[in-house]
PANU-595640 format. One record per residue (C-alpha): residue in one letter; z, x, y; residue number from 1. Coordinates in Angstrom, 2 decimals. Layout:
# residues N
@r a | pz Z | px X | py Y | k NUM
...
This chain:
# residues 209
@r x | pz 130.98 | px 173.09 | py 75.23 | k 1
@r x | pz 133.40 | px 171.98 | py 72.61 | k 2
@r x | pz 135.18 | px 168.42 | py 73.91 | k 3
@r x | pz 138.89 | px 168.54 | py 74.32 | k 4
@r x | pz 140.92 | px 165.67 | py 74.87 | k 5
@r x | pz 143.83 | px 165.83 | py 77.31 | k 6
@r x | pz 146.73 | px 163.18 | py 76.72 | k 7
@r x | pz 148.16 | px 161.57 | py 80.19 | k 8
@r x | pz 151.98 | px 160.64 | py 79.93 | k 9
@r x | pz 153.00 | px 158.21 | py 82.52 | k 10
@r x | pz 155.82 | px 158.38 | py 84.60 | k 11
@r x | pz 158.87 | px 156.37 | py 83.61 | k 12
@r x | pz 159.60 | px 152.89 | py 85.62 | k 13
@r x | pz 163.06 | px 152.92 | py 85.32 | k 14
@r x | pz 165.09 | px 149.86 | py 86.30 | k 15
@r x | pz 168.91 | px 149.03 | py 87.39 | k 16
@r x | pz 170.46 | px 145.49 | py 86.84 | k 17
@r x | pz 173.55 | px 144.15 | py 86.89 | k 18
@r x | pz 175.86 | px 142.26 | py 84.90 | k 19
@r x | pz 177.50 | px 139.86 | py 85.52 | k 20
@r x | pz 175.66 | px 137.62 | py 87.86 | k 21
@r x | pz 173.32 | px 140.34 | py 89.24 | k 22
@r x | pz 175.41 | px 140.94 | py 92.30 | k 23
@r x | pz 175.98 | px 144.16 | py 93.61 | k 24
@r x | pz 179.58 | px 143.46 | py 95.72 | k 25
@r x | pz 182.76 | px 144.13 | py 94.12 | k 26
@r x | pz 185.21 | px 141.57 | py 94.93 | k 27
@r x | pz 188.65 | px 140.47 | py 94.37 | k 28
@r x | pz 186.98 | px 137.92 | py 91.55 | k 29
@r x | pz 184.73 | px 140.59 | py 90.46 | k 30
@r x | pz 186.36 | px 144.17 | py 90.74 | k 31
@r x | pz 184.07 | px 145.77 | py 88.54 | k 32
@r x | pz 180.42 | px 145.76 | py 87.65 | k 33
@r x | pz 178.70 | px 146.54 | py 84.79 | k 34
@r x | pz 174.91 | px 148.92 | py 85.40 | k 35
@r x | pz 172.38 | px 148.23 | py 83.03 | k 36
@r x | pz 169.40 | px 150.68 | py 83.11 | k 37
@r x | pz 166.01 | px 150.69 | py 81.50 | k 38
@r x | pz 162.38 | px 151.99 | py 81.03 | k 39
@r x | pz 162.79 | px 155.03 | py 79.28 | k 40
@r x | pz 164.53 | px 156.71 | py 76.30 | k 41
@r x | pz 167.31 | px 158.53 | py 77.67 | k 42
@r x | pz 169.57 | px 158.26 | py 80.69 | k 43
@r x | pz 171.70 | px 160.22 | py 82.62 | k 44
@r x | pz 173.92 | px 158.94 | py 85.76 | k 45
@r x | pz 175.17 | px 160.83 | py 88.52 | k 46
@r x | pz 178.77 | px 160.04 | py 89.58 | k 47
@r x | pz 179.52 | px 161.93 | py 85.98 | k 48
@r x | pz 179.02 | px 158.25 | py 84.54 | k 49
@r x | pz 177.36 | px 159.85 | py 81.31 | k 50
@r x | pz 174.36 | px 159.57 | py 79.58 | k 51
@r x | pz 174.46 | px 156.07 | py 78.19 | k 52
@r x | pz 172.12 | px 153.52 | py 79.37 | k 53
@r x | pz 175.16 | px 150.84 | py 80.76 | k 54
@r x | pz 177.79 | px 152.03 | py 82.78 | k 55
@r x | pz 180.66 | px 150.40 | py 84.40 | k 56
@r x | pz 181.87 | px 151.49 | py 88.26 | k 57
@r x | pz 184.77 | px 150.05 | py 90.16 | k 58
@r x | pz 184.16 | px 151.61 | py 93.60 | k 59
@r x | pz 181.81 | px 150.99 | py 96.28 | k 60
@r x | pz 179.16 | px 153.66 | py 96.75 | k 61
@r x | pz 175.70 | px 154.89 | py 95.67 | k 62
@r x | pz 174.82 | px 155.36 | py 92.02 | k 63
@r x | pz 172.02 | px 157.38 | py 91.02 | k 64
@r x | pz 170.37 | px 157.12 | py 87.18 | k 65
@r x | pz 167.68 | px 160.00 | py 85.83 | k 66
@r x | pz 165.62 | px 157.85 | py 83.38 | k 67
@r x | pz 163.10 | px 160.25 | py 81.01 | k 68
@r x | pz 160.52 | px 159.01 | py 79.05 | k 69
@r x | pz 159.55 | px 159.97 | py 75.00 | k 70
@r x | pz 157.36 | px 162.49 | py 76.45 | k 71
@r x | pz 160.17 | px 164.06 | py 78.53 | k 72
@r x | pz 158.89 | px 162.41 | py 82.19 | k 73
@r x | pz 161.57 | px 161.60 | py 84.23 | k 74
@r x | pz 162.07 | px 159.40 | py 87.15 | k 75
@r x | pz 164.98 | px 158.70 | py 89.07 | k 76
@r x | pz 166.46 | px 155.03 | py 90.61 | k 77
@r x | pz 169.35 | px 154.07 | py 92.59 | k 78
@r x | pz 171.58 | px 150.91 | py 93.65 | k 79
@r x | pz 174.14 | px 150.97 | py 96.47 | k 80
@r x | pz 177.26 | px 149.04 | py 95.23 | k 81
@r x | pz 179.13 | px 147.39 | py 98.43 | k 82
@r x | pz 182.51 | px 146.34 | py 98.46 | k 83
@r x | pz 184.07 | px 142.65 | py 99.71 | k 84
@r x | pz 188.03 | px 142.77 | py 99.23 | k 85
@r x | pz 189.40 | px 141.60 | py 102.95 | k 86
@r x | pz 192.12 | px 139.21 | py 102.28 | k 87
@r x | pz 191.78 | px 135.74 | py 103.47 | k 88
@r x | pz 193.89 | px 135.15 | py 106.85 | k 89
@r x | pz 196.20 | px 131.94 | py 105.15 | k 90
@r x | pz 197.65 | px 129.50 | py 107.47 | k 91
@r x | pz 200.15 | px 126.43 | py 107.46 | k 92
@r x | pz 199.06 | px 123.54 | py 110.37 | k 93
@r x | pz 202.14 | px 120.84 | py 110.40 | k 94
@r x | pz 200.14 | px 118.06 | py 111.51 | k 95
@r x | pz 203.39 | px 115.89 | py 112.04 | k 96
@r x | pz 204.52 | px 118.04 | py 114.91 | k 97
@r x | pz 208.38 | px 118.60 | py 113.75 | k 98
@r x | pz 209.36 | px 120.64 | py 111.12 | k 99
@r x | pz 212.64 | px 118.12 | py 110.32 | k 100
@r x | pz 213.19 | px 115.29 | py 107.97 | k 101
@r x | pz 215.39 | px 112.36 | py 109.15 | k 102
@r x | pz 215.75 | px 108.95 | py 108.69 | k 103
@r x | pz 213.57 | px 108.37 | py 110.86 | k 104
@r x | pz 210.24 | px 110.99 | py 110.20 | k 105
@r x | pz 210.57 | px 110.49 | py 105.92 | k 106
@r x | pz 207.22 | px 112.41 | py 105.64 | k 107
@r x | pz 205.27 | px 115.50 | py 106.94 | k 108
@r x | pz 201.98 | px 116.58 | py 106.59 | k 109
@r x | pz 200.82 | px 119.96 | py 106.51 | k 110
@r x | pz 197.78 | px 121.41 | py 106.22 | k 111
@r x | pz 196.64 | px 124.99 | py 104.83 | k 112
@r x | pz 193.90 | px 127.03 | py 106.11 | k 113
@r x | pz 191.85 | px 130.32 | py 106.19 | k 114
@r x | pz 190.27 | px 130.03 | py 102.47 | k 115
@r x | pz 188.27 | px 127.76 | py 99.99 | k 116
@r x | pz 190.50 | px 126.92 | py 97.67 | k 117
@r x | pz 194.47 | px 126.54 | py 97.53 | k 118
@r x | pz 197.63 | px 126.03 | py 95.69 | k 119
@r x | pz 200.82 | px 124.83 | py 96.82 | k 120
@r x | pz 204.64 | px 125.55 | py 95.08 | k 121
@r x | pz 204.62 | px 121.91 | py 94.52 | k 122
@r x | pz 201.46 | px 122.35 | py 92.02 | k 123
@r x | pz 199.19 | px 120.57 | py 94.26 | k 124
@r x | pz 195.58 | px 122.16 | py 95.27 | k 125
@r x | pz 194.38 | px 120.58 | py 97.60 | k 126
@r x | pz 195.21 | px 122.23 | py 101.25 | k 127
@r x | pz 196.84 | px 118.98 | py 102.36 | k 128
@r x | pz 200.31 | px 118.10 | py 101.48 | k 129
@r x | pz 202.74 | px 115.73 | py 101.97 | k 130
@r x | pz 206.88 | px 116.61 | py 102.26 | k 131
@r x | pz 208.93 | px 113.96 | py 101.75 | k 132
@r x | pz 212.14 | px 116.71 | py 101.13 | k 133
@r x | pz 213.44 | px 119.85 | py 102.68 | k 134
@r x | pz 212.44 | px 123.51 | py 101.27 | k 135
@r x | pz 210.15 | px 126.05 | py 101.26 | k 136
@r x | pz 206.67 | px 125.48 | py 100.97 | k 137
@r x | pz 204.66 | px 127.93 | py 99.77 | k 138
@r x | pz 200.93 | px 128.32 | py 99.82 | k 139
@r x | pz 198.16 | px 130.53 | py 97.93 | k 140
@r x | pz 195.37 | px 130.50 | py 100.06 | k 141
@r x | pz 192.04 | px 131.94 | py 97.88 | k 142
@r x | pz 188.80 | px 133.44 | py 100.37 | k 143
@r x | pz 185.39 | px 132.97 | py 98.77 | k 144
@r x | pz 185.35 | px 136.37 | py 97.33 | k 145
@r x | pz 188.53 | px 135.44 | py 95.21 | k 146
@r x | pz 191.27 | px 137.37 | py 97.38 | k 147
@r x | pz 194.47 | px 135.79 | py 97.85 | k 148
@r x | pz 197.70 | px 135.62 | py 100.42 | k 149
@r x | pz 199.83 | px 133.31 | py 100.95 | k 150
@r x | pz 201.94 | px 131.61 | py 103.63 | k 151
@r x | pz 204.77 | px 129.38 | py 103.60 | k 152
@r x | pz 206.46 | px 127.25 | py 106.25 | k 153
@r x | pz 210.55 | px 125.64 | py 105.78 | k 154
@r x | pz 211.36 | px 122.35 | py 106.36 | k 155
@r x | pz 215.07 | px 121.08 | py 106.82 | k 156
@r x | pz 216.17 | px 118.04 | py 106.32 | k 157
@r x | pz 219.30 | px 115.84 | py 108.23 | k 158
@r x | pz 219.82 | px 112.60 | py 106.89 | k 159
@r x | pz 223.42 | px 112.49 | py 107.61 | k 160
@r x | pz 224.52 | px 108.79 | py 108.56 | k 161
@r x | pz 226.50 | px 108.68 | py 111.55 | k 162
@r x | pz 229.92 | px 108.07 | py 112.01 | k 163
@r x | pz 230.04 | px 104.58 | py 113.20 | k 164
@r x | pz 232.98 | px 102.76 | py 114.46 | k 165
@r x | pz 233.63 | px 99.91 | py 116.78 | k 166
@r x | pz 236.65 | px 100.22 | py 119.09 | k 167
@r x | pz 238.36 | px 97.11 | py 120.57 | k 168
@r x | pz 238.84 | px 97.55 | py 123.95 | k 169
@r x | pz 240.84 | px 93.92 | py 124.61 | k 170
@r x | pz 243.52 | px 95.08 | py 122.26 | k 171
@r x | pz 243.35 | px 91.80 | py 120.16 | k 172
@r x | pz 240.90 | px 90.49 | py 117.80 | k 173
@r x | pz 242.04 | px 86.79 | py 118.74 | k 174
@r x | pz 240.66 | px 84.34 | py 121.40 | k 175
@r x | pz 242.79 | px 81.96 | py 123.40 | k 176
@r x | pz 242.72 | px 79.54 | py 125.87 | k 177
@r x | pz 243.87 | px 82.38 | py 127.99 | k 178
@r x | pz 241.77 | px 85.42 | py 126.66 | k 179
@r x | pz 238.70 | px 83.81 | py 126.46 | k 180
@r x | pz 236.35 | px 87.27 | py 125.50 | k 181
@r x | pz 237.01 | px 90.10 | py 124.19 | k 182
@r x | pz 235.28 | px 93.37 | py 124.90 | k 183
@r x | pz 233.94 | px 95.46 | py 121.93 | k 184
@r x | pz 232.17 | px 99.35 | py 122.31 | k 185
@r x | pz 230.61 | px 100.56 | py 119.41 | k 186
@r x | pz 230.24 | px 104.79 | py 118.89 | k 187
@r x | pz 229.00 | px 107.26 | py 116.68 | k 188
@r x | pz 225.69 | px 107.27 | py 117.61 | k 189
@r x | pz 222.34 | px 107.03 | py 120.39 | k 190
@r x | pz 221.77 | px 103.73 | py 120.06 | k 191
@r x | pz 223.71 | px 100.30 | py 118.83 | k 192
@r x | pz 222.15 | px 97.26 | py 117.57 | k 193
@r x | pz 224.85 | px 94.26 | py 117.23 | k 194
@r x | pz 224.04 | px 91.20 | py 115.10 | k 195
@r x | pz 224.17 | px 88.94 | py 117.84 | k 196
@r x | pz 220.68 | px 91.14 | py 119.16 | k 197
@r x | pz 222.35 | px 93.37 | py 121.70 | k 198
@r x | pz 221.40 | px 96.95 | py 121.97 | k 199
@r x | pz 223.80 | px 98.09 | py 124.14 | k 200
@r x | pz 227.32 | px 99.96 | py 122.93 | k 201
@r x | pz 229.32 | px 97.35 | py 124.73 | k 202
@r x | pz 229.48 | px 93.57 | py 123.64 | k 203
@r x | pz 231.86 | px 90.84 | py 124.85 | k 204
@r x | pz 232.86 | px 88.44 | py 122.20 | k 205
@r x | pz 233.50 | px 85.01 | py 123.04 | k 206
@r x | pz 233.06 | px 83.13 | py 120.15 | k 207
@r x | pz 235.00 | px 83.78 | py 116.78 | k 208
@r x | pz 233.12 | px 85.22 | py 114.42 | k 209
């Protein structure tokens, strides 16, 4: 018997990879992803992607790639893309407790929260802050998978000086032999500080001065 020889194609090994990074979860940083496949000499992807080797998808889901050989073997592969787009929940802690500026409280810290990175109105990016005037404060807050929200938190300001006054309750601004003191009230205010070290509103005076 005449020898006949009998040629063996091997299936193709076809392969999926991504670009960029090799991560298959679309994000907020990364809302599209680019599908490389390989191992044979033509391609064709379901999804009505086309026929080309790299692709680009922008939604979640299974994608399917027919990969066929010189010799017209085919084999199929497929990747499951997930998808990671929850916003961050962004949050503004006052750590000083009071919301109001005075004469008194010149600073307040806040503090943002619910991401990894942040950015303020004021330009800083850090998720502390320090308000030393009233306004809005705004704040971006960024999650790991680069989705963003922001919150913001006001802060008023009173740094009105009172209206202080000192009323003579003697009538006279002059000691005598016979009006030995004189009795002073200061107003205006919640609390009085004279220069002689009272802290009271009232004062008797009985020395010039």
């Amino acid at each position: 018997n005449a020898g006949r020889s009998v040629t063996v194609s091997e299936l193709p090994v076809p392969v999926i990879s991504f670009f960029p990074g090799g991560d298959s979860v679309l994000t907020c940083a990364r809302p599209s992803l680019t599908l490389i496949a390989s191992g044979g000499a033509s391609y064709n992807w379901s999804n009505g992607l086309g026929q080309k080797d790299t692709v680009q998808v922008v939604q979640a889901g299974t994608y399917s790639v027919t990969v066929t050989s010189v010799a017209g073997c085919s084999r199929q592969a497929s990747v499951t893309i997930s998808q990671d787009t929850v916003r961050p929940i962004a949050g503004i802690t006052n750590l000083t407790g009071d919301s109001i500026l005075t004469c008194t409280r010149t600073l307040i810290h806040l503090r943002a929260t619910g991401g990894s990175s942040y950015l303020w109105n004021t330009g800083a990016a850090t998720d502390s802050l320090l308000v030393t005037s009233g306004g809005t404060y705004t704040v971006t807050v960024t999650g790991a998978n680069g989705c963003t929200k922001t919150a913001n938190i006001a802060i008023t300001q009173d740094t009105v000086a009172p209206q202080a006054a000192i009323a003579n309750l003697t009538g006279s601004n002059i000691l005598t032999c016979t009006r030995t003191a004189i009795s002073l009230r200061a107003s205006g205010g919640t609390s009085y500080l004279w220069n002689t070290g009272v802290n009271s509103d009232s004062i008797g005076v009985t020395a010039p001065g």
